[in-house]
N, C-alpha and C positions, 0 to 999 in steps of 0.2 A: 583748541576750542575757542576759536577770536573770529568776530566779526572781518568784515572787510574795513579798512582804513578810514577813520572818519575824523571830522576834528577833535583833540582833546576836548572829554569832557569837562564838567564841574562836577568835583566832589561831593557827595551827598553825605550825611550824619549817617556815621554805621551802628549796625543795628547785628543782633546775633543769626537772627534768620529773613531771608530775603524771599516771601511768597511770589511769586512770578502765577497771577491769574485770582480773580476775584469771584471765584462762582461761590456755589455752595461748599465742595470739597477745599480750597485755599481760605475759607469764611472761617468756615470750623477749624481747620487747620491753625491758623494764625489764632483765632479765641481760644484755643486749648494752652497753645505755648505763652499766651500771654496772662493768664492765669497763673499757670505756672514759675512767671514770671522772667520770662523771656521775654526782650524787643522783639517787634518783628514787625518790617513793612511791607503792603502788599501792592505789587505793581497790576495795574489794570489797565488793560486796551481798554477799555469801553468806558463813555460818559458815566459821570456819577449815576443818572436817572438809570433805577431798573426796569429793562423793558418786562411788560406781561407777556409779550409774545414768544413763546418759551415751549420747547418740548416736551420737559419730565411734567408728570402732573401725581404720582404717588411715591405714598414714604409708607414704607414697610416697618413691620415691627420689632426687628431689630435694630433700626435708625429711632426709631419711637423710643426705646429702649437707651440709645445713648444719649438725643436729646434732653429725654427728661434727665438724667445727671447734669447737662448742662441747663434744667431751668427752664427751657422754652417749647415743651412737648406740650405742654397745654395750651399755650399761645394757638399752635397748629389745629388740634383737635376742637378746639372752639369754633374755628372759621372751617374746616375740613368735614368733608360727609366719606363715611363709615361704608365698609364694604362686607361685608362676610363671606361672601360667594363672588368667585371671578368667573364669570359662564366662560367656555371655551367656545369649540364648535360645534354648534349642535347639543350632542346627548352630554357631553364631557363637564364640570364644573369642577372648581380649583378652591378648596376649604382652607378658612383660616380659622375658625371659630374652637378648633382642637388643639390652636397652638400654647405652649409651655409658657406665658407671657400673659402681661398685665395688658397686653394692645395685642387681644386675639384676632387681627382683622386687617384690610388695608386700609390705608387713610389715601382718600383722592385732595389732594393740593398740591395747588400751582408751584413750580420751582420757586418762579418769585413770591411769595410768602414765605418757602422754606430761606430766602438767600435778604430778605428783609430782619429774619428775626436774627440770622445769624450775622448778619452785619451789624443791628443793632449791639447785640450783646460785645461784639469783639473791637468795637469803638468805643464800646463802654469800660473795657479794659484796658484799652489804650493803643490798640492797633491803629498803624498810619495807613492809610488807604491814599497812593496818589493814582489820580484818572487822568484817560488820555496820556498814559504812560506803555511804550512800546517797546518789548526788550529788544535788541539790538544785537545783543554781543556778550560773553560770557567767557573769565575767564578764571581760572581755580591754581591754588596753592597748597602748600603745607598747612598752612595760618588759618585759610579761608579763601571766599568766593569775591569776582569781583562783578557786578551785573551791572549791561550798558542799559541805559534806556533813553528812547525819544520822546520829550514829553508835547502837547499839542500843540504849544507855540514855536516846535520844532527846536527846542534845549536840548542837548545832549547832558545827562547826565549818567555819574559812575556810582553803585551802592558797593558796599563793603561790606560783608556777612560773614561770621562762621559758616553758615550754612545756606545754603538756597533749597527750592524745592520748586518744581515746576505742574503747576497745577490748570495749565494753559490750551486744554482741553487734545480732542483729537486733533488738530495739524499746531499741534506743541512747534513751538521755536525753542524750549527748551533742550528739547528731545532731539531736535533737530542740530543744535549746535552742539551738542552733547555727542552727537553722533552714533544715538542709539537706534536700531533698525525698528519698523513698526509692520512683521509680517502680519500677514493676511489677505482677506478679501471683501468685496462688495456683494454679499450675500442678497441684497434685494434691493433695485433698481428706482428711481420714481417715483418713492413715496410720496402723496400728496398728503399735506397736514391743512389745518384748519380750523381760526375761531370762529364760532357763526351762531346765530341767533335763530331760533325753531319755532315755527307758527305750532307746532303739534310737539309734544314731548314725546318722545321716545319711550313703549310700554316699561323697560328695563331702565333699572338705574343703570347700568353699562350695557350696552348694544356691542356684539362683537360674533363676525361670520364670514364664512369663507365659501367659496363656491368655484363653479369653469370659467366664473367673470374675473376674480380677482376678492381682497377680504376688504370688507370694511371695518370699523369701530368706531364706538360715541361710546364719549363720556361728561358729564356736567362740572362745569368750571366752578359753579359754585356764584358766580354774578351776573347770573341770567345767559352769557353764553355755553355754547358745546365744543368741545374739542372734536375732531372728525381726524381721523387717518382713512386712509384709500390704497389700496394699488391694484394697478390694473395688469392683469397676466398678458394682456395681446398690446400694449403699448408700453414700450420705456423708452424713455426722454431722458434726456441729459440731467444733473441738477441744476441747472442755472437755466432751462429751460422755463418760459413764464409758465405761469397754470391760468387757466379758466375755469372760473368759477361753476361755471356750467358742467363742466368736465367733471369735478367733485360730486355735482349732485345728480349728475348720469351716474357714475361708479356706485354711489350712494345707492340709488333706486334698483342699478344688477343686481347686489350681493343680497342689501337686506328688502327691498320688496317696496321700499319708501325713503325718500327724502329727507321725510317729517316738514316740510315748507320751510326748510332751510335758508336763509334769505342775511344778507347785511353783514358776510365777511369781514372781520375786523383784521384778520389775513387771512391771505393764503401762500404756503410755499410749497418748496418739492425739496425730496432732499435721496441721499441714497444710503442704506443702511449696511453699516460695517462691521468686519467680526474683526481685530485686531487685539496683538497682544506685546509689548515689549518684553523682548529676552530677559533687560535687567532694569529693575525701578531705581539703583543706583550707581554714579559715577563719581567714585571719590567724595567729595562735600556737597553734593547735586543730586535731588531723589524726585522721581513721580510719581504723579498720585491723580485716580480718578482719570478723566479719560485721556489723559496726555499719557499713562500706564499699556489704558486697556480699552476698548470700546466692543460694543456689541448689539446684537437686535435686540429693538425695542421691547418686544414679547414679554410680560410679566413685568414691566416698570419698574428693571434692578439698578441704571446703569447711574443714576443718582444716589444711588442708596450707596451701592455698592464703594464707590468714591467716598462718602460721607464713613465707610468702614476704613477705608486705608487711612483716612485724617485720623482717626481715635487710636488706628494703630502705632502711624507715625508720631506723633505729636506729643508723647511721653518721651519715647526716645530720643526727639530729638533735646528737650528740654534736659535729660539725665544727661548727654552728651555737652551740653551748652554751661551746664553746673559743676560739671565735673567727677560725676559719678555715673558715669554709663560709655565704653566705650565701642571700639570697632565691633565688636562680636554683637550687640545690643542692636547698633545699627543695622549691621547686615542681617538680625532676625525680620527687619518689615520689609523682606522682601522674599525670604524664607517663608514668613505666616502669609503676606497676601498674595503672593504671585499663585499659589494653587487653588486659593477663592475666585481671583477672577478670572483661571483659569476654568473652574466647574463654569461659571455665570455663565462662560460663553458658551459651554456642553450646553447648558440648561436653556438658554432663551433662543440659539441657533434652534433646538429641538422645534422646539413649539413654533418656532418660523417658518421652519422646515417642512412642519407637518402640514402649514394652512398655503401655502404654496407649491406642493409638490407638481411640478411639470408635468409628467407625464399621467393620463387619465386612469390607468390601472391602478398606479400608484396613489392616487387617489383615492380611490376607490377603495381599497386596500386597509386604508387610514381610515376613512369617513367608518367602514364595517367596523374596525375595530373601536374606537370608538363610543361608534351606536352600541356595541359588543358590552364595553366597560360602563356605559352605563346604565346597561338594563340589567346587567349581574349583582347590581343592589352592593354587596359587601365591595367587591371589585373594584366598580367604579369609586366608589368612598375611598377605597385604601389609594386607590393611583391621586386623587384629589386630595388628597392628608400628604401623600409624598409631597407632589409637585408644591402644597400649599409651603411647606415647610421648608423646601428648596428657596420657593420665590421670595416668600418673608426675610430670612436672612436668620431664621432661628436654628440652621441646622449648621452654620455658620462657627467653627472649632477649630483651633490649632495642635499642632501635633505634640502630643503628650511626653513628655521625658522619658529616658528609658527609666525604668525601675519608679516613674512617677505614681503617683496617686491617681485611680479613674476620674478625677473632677480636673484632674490638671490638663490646661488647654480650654477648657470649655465656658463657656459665658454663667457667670454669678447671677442665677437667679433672683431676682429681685423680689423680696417678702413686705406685707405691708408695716413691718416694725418699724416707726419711724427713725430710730437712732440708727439703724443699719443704713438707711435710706439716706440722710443727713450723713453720716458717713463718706459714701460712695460718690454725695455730691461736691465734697472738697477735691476732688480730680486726684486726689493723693494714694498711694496705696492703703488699704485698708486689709489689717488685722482682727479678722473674725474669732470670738472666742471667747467663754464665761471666765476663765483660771484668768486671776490678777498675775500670774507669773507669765503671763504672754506681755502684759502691759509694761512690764518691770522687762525682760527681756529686747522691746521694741522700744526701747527709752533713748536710746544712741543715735535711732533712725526718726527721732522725734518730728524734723521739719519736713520729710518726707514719707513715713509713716502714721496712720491714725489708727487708733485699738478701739474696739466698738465689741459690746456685748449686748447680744437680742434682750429685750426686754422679758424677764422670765414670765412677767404676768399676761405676757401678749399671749393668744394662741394660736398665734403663726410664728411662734421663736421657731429657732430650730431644731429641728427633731432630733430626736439620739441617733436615730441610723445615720446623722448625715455629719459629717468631720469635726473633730472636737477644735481643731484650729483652720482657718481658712486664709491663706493669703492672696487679697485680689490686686489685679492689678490698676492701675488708674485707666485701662479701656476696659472696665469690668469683667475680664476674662483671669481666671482660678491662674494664678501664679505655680502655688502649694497648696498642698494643703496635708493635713495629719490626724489617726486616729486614734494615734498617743503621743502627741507633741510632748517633747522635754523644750526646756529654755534655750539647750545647748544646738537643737535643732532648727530652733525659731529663728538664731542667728544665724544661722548657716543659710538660712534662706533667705533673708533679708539681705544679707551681703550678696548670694549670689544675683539677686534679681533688683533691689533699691540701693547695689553700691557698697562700699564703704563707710563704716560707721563714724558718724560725726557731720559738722556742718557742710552745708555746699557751697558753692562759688559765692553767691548770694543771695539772701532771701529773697522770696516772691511778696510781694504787694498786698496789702489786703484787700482781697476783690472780695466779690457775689460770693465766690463759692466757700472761699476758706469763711466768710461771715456766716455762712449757712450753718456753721459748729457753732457757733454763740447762739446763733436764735434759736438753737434746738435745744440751747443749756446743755453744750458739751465743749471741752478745750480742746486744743490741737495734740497734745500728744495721747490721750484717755477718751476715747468717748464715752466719757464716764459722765454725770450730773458736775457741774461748775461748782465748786463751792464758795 
């Protein structure tokens, strides 16, 4: 796994993990471990400046969900417009308003917002971010990783890592030097994308249709432009073929009937949309994540989200791995728990691809009736829009259960408005759910990486008696354990199996944002009990 022959580099300061790719999933990535208190530097092809010219433009409520633990979900939903209803084709619409979640809905915003706040925060932790940094070369040990990079004034330089992870999107050089396969296919040809400015607003907050022309879709950027997707069934073009502007607002006026006076492209591109999956997200000390993993159609706006799932998964792990209390078996779970998630995404969004392109006119036909079918049957249509909604959010989003586990085990910790539980979950630490002070007294060994938090009895959304007398979450807020007659002797047994070995780690983490987040709630680090 070596580059071809270049000058000896120069040595860079090592660091425990070496992100390779600056988007959103490597953002979050690198801000979780460095919290945790993990080094970590992030290599970037691209100039510091974030471009707005960007394809993802929605965050689901399950990223809404992990955001807010890290602080900046409200940053998003401030500047972001709210969706309740995703119109499909025609008769069909797609609900979120029924989801299990405190963000029943989808949020339309710009990647770069999402990849603004999360750069913010992970330089505020201490993440090195070098730009105009091209990796090169990559080569791995017992010890750790050694990564080449070309920096812009053409320096070769070498980083030194426990760890690397390659977060370098779909034509990954990670991936590539790793020499991991990336099967699939190019599911739809010629997409035309597009910023543009509207003499006429669009009657719909999202415009989205499909027809014998090809589909369209609009949605509002939020700063007076629209976002526009196109493709046409009787032409495909290469992707590096130009586009013409003209050409967008012909496609435009086939599908949906109007233009809307589209005018003053701020771009245009074309691109081709791919279903891809890698066999294995890791090689020895080297793991991917986000679309250098996986990639998929656009259809329901997962494929950011979904990325931004593998960083909350990986990024514990790899921290417990870097401290010294998480090893092989811990690692090889984030590829165990994600590889079947973005395995469904791609079932799931190829589907809905699939359905608004189908070639041949019978089969069309076929689609459109059913349909029209699902959503004049009133209950029908609702139940397939509550699926798909639940699909596409990220709420139904679970890993596979122990044997002889507890039914909550695998599954995402719903979030209650107690604020001590809340405050809790935002130290990124495991969290011990549970009123018995003999939970707190038994999690006292695991103190710098466990916190013990008891719902506030006066609230009245503590927790209810049906639901576990003890709860162990984990720091991607998915049910570790949990118990409906916890003894003490049990509580350890789970904390060792899942937080380690009892006693300190390698070394402590830093006091950032989040471990502060337990003082300003009037709670300490091993109790989330009141300060005294």
């Amino acid at each position: 796994m070596t580059s071809s022959r270049t000058p000896t580099p120069r040595t860079a300061a090592d660091a425990d993990v070496v992100v390779v790719g600056g988007g959103p999933t490597g953002l979050m990535l690198a801000g979780d471990l460095a919290a945790a208190g993990v080094s970590v530097r992030i290599l970037e092809r691209r100039s510091r400046h974030l471009s707005n010219f960007t394809r993802a433009f929605t965050v689901h409520a399950r990223t809404l969900e992990q955001l807010d633990t890290r602080g900046i979900a409200e940053e998003l939903l401030t500047s972001g417009t709210r969706l309740d209803t995703l119109p499909l084709f025609g008769e069909l619409d797609i609900y979120f308003s029924h989801l299990p979640t405190r963000y029943p809905f989808l949020l339309l915003s710009p990647q770069y917002d999402v990849e603004r706040a999360l750069e913010a925060r992970a330089v505020k932790l201490g993440v090195e971010i070098d730009y105009h940094a091209e990796v090169t070369g990559l080569r791995q040990d017992a010890e750790g990783v050694d990564v080449r990079a070309r920096l812009g004034d053409g320096t070769e330089v070498s980083h030194r890592a426990r760890y690397a992870v390659g977060t370098d999107g779909v034509r990954s050089t990670v991936r590539g030097l790793l020499g991991i396969p990336f099967p699939g296919d190019t599911i739809l040809r010629s997409v035309i994308i597009g910023d543009v400015l509207m003499k006429e607003a669009p009657p719909d907050l999202l415009t989205v249709d499909a027809n014998a022309h090809g589909f369209a879709f609009i949605c509002p950027f939020g700063d007076g432009y629209y976002r526009v997707l196109a493709w046409n069934r009787h032409a495909q073009h290469s992707a590096d073929e130009a586009v013409d502007f003209e050409e967008l607002r012909r496609l435009t006026r086939d599908v949906l009937g109007s233009d809307f006076g589209m005018h003053d492209p701020r771009w245009v591109s074309r691109f081709h949309s791919e279903e891809r999956q890698a066999p294995h997200y890791r090689a020895g000390r080297v793991f991917l994540a986000g679309d250098a993993a996986h990639v998929h159609a656009p259809a329901g706006g997962m494929g950011m989200n979904i990325g931004l799932q593998d960083a909350a998964n990986l990024s514990w792990k790899l921290a417990a791995a870097v401290h010294g209390y998480g090893g092989d078996a811990l690692l090889d779970s984030y590829e165990a728990e994600t590889h079947p998630v973005g395995k469904e995404v791609l079932r799931t969004s190829g589907a809905l691809v699939r359905a608004a392109v189908a070639q041949s006119g019978r089969t069309r036909l076929a689609q459109q009736f059913m349909i029209w079918l699902a959503g004049h049957l009133g209950g029908l249509g609702r139940a397939v829009g509550r699926r798909e909604g639940s699909a596409i959010s990220g709420t139904s989003i679970s890993y596979r259960r122990p044997k002889g586990g507890h039914r909550l085990a695998g599954q995402f910790w719903r979030h209650r408005p107690d604020e001590r539980v809340k405050e809790a979950l935002r130290t990124g630490r495991f969290v011990l759910l549970g009123r018995s002070p003999e939970l707190a007294r038994a999690a006292a060994d695991w103190s710098d990486r466990v916190v013990t938090a008891a719902p506030d009895a006066a609230s009245p959304d503590a927790v209810a008696p049906a639901e576990p007398a003890a709860v162990l979450i984990r720091p991607d807020g998915y049910v570790a354990w949990a118990s409906d007659r916890p003894d003490p002797a049990a509580v350890r047994r789970a904390l060792a199996r899942w937080a380690g070995p009892a006693g300190k780690r390698r070394h402590d983490a830093p006091a950032d944002d989040r471990a502060e987040a337990l003082t300003e709630a009037g709670l300490d680090r091993t109790s989330a009990q009141p300060s005294r």
